[in-house]
C-alpha positions in Angstrom: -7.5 -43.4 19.5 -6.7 -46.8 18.2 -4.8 -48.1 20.6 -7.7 -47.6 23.1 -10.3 -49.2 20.6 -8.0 -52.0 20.2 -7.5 -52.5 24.1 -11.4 -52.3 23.9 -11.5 -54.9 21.1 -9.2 -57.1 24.2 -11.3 -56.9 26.8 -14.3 -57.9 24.3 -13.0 -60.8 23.8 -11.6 -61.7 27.2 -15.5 -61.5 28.0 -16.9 -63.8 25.6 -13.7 -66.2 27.5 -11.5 -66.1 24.4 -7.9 -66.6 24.4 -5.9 -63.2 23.7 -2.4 -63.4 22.5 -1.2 -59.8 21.7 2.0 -58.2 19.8 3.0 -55.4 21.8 6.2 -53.0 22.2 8.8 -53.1 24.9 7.6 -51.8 28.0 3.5 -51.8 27.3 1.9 -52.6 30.4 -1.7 -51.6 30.0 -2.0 -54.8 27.0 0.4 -57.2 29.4 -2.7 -57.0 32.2 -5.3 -57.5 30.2 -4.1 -60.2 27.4 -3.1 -63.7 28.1 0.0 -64.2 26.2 2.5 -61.2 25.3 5.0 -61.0 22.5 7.0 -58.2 22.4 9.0 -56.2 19.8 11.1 -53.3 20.0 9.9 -50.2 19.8 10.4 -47.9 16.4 9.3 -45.7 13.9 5.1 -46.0 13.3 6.4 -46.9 9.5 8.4 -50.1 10.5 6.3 -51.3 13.4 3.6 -53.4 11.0 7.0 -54.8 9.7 7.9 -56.2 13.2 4.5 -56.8 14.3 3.9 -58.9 11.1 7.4 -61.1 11.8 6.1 -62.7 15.1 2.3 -63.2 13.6 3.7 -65.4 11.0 5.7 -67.6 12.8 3.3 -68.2 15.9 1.6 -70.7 13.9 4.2 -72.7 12.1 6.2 -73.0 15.6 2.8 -74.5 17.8 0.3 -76.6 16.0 -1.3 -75.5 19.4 -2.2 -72.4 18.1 -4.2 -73.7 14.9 -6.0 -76.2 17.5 -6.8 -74.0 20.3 -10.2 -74.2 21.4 -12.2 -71.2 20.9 -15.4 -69.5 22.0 -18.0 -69.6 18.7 -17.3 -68.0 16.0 -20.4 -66.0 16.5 -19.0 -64.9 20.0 -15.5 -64.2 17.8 -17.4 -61.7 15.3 -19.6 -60.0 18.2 -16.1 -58.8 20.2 -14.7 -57.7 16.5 -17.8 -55.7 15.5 -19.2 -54.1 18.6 -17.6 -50.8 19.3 
């Protein structure tokens, strides 16, 4: 059930023309179509996963200033995509 809200959540934002970049396990294909950029992990046990989804996050954006300057849709456009369901 969360895995469809969150691919619901994607194609919110890919509506409102918002940049997706999305952590994803080996061999996901249904997030790769839809989300611009894809970083993947291995998969594992549901405990350890936040672990190894968490290790990529924090690195994106000390490795690209890109990131923290990317140009995105308003903010009010940002919270519409988070909070409609």
């Amino acid at each position: 059930m969360l895995y469809e809200k969150t691919l619901s959540n994607i194609q919110e934002v890919k509506a409102r023309e918002g940049i997706v970049i999305a952590v994803v396990t080996q061999g996901d294909q249904l997030v790769r179509k839809t989300a611009d950029h894809v970083i993947e992990i291995p998969e594992s046990i549901d405990l350890l996963t936040p672990i190894l989804e968490v290790v990529p996050l924090q690195l994106l954006p000390t490795t690209s200033r890109c990131a923290a300057a990317a140009t995105w849709t308003s903010r009010a456009n940002l919270a519409k995509s988070v909070t409609v369901e």
